[in-house]
PyMOL commands that place a pseudoatom at each C-alpha (Angstrom):
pseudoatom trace, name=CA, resn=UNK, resi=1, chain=A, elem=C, hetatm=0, pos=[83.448, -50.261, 18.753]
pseudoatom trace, name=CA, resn=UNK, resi=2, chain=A, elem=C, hetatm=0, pos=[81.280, -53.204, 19.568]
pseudoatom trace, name=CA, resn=UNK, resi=3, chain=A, elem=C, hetatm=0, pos=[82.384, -56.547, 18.961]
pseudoatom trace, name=CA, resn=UNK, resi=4, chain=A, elem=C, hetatm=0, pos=[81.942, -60.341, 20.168]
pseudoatom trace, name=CA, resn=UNK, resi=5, chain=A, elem=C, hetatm=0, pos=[84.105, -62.072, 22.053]
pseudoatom trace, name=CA, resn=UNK, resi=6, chain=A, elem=C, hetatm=0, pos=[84.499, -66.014, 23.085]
pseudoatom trace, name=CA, resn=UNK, resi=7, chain=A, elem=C, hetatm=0, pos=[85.217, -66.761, 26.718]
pseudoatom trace, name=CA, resn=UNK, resi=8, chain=A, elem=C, hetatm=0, pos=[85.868, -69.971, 28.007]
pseudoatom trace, name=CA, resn=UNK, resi=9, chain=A, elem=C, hetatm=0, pos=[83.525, -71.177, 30.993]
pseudoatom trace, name=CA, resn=UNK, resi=10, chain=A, elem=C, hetatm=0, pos=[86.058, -72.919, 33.462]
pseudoatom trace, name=CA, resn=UNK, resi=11, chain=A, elem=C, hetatm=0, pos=[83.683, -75.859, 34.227]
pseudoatom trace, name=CA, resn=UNK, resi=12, chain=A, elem=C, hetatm=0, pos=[86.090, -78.390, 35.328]
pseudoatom trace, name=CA, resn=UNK, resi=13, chain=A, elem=C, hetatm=0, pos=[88.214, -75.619, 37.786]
pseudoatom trace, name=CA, resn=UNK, resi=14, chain=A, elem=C, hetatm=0, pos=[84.871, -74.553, 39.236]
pseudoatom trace, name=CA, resn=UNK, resi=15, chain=A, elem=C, hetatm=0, pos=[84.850, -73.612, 43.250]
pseudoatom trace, name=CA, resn=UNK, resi=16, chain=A, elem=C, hetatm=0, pos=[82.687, -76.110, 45.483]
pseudoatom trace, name=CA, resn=UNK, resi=17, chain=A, elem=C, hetatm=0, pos=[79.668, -73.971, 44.915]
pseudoatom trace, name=CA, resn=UNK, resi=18, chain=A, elem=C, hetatm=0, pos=[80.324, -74.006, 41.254]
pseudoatom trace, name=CA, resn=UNK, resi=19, chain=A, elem=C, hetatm=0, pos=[80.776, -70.342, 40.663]
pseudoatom trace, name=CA, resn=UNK, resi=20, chain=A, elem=C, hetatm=0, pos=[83.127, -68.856, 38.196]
pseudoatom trace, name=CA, resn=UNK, resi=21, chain=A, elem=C, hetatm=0, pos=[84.396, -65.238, 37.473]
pseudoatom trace, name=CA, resn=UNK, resi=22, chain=A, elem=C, hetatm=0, pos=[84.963, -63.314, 34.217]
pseudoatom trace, name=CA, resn=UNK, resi=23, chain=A, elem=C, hetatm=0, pos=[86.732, -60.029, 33.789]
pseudoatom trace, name=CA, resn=UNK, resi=24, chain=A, elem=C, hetatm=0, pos=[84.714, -58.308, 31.544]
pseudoatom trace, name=CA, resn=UNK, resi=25, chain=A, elem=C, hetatm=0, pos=[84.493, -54.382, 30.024]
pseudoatom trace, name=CA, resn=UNK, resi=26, chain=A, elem=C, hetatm=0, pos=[81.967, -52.088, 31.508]
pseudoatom trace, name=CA, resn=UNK, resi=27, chain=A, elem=C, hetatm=0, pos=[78.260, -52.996, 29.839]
pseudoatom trace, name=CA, resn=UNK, resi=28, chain=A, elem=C, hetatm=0, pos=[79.532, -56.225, 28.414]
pseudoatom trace, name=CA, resn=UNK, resi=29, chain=A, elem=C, hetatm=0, pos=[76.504, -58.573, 26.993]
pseudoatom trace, name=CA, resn=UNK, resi=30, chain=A, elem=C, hetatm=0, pos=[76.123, -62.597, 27.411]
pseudoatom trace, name=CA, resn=UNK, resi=31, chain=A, elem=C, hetatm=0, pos=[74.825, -63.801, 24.526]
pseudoatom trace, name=CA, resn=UNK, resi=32, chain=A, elem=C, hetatm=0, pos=[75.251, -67.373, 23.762]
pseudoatom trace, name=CA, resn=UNK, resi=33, chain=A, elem=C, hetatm=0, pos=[76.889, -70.150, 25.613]
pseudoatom trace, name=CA, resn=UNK, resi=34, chain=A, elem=C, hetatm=0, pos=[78.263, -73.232, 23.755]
pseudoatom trace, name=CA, resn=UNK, resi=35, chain=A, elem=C, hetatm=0, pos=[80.523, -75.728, 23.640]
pseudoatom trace, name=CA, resn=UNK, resi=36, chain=A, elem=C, hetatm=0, pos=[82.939, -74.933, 20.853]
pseudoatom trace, name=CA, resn=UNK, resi=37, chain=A, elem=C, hetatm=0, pos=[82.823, -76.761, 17.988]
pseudoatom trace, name=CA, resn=UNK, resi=38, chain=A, elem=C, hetatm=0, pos=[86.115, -76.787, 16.975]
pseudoatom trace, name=CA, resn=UNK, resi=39, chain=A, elem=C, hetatm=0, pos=[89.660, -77.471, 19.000]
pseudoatom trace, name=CA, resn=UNK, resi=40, chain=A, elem=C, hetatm=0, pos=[89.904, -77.448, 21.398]
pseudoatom trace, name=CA, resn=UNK, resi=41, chain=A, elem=C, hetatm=0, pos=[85.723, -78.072, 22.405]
pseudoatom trace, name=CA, resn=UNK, resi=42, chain=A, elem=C, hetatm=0, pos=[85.981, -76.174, 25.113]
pseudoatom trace, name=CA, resn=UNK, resi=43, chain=A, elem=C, hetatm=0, pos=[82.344, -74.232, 27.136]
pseudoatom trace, name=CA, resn=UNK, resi=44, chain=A, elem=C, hetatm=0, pos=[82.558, -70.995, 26.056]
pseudoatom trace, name=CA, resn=UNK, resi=45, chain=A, elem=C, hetatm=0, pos=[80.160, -67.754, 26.094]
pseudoatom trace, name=CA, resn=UNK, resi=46, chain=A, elem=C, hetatm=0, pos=[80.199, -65.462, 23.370]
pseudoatom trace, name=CA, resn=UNK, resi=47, chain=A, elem=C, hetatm=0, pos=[79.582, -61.851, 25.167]
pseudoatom trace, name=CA, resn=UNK, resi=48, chain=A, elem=C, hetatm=0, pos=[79.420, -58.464, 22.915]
pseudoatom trace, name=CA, resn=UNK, resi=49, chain=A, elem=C, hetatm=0, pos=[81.841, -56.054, 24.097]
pseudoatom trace, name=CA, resn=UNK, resi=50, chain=A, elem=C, hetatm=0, pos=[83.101, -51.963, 23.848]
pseudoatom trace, name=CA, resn=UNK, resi=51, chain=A, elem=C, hetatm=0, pos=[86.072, -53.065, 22.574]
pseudoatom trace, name=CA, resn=UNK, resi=52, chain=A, elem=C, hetatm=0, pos=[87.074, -49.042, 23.425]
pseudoatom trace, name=CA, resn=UNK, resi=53, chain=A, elem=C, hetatm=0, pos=[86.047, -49.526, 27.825]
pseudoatom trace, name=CA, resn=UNK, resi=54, chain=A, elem=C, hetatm=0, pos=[88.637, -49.499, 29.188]
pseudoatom trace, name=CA, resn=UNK, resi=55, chain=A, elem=C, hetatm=0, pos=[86.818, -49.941, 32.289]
pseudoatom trace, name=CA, resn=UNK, resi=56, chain=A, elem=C, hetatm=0, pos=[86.682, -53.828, 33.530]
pseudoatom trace, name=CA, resn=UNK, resi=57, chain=A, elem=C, hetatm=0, pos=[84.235, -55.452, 36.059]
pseudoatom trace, name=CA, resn=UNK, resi=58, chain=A, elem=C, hetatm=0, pos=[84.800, -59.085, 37.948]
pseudoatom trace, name=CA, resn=UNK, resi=59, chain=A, elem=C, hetatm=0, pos=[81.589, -60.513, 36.614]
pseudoatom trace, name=CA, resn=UNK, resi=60, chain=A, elem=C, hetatm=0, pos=[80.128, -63.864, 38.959]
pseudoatom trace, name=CA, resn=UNK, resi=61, chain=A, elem=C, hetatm=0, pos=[78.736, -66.785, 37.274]
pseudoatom trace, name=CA, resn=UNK, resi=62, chain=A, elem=C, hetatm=0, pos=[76.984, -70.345, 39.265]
pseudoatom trace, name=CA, resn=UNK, resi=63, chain=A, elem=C, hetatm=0, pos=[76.949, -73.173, 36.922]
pseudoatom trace, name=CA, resn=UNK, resi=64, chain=A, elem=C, hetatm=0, pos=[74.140, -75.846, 37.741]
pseudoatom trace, name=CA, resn=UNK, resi=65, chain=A, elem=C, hetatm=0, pos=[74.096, -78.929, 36.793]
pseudoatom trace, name=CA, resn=UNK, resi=66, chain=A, elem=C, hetatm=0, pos=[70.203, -80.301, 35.341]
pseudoatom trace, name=CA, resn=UNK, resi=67, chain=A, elem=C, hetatm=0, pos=[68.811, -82.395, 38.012]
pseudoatom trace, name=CA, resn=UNK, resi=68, chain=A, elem=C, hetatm=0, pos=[72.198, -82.029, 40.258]
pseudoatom trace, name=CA, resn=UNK, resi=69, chain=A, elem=C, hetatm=0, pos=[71.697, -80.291, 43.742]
pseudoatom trace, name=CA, resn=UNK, resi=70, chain=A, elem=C, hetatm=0, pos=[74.080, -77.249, 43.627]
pseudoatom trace, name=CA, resn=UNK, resi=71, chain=A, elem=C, hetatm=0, pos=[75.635, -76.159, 46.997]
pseudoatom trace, name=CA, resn=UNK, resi=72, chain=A, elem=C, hetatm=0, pos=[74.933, -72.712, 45.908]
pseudoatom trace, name=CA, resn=UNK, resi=73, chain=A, elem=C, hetatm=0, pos=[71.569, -72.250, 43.509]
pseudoatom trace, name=CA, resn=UNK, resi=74, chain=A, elem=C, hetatm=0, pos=[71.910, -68.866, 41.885]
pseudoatom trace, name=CA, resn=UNK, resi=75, chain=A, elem=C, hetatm=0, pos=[69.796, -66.350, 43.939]
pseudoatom trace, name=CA, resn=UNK, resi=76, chain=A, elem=C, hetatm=0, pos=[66.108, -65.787, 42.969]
pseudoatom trace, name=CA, resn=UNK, resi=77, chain=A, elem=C, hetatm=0, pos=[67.646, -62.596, 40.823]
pseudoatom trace, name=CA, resn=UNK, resi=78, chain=A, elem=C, hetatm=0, pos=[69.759, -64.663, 39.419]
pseudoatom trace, name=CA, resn=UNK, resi=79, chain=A, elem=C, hetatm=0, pos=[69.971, -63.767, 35.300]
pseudoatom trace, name=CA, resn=UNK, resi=80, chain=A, elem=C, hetatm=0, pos=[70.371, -66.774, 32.997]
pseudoatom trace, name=CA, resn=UNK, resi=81, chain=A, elem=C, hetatm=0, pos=[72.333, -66.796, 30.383]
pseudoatom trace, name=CA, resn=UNK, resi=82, chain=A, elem=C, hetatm=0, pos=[71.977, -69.873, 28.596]
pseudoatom trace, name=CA, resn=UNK, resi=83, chain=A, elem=C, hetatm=0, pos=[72.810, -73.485, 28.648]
pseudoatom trace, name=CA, resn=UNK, resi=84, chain=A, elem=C, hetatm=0, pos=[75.345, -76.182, 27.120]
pseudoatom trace, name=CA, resn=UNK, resi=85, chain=A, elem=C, hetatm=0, pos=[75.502, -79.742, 26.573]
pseudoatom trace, name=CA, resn=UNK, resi=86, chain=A, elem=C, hetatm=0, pos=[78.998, -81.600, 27.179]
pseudoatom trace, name=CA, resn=UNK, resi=87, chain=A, elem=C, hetatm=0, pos=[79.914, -85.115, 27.560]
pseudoatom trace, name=CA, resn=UNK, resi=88, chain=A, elem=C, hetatm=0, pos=[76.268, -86.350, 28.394]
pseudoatom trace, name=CA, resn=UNK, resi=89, chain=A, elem=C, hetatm=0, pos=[75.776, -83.680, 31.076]
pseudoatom trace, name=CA, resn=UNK, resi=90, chain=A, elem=C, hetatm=0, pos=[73.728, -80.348, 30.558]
pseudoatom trace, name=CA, resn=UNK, resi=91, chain=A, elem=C, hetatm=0, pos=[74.548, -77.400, 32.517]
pseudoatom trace, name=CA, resn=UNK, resi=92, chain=A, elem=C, hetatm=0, pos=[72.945, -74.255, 32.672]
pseudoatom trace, name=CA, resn=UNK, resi=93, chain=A, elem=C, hetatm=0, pos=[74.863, -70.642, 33.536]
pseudoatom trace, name=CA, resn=UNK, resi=94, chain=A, elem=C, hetatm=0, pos=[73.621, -67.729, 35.554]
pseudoatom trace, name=CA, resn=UNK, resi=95, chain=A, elem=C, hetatm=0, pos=[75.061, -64.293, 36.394]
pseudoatom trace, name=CA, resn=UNK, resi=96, chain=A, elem=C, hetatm=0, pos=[75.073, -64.318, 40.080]
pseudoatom trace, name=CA, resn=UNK, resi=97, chain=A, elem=C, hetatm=0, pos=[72.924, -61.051, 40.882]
pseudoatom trace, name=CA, resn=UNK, resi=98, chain=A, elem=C, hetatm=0, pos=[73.971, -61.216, 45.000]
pseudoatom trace, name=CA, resn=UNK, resi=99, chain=A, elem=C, hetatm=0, pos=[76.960, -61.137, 46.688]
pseudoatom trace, name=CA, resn=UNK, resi=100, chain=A, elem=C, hetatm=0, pos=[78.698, -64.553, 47.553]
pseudoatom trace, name=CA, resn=UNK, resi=101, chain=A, elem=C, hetatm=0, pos=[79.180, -65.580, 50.929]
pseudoatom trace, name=CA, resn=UNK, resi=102, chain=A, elem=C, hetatm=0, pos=[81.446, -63.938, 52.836]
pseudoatom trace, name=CA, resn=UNK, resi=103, chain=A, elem=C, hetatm=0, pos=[82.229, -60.770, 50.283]
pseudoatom trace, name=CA, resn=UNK, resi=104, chain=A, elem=C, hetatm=0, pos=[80.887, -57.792, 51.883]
pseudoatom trace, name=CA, resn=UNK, resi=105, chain=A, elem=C, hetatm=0, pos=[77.910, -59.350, 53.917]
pseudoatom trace, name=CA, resn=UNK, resi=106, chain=A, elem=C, hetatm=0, pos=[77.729, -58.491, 57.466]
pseudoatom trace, name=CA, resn=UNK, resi=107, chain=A, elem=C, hetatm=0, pos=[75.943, -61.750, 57.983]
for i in range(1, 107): cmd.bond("trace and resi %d" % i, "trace and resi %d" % (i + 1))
show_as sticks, trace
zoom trace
């Protein structure tokens, strides 16, 4: 059974190259990210999701900042997946579509 579920985008607890991680199901779906409008107002993305997969998958995310030099721009094959607007600042979510440094490169 497909549903949709809210998951909070851990802006403030971000790594220094503003990347994030989400344990998701198998075939899980961004669709919308948000700051929630009620309490607590926290970022969130709303993802649709087998609620039956049992399978789960460490999904990467790079939050960038409009206008802010990131440490670590999302790759070229980067996916967006949307943006949000908190306390003045607009930020704007990919799925990271590479590998981040040092997991698995031989570089």
């Amino acid at each position: 059974m497909r549903m949709v579920y809210r998951y909070e985008i851990p802006y403030e607890g971000l790594d220094s190259n503003g990347q994030f991680s989400l344990e998701l199901p198998l075939g899980a779906v961004p669709l919308h990210v948000d700051v929630q409008q009620r309490a607590p107002h926290l970022p969130s993305m709303w993802v649709m999701v087998d609620i039956d997969e049992k399978r789960m998958v460490d999904r990467k995310f790079v939050v960038v900042g409009t206008g802010a030099q990131s440490a670590q721009p999302p790759a070229a094959k980067s996916e967006y997946v949307g943006t949000f607007q908190d306390a003045g600042f607009v930020w704007h979510i990919f799925e990271a579509a590479e590998l981040w440094p040092g997991e698995g490169s031989t570089s």
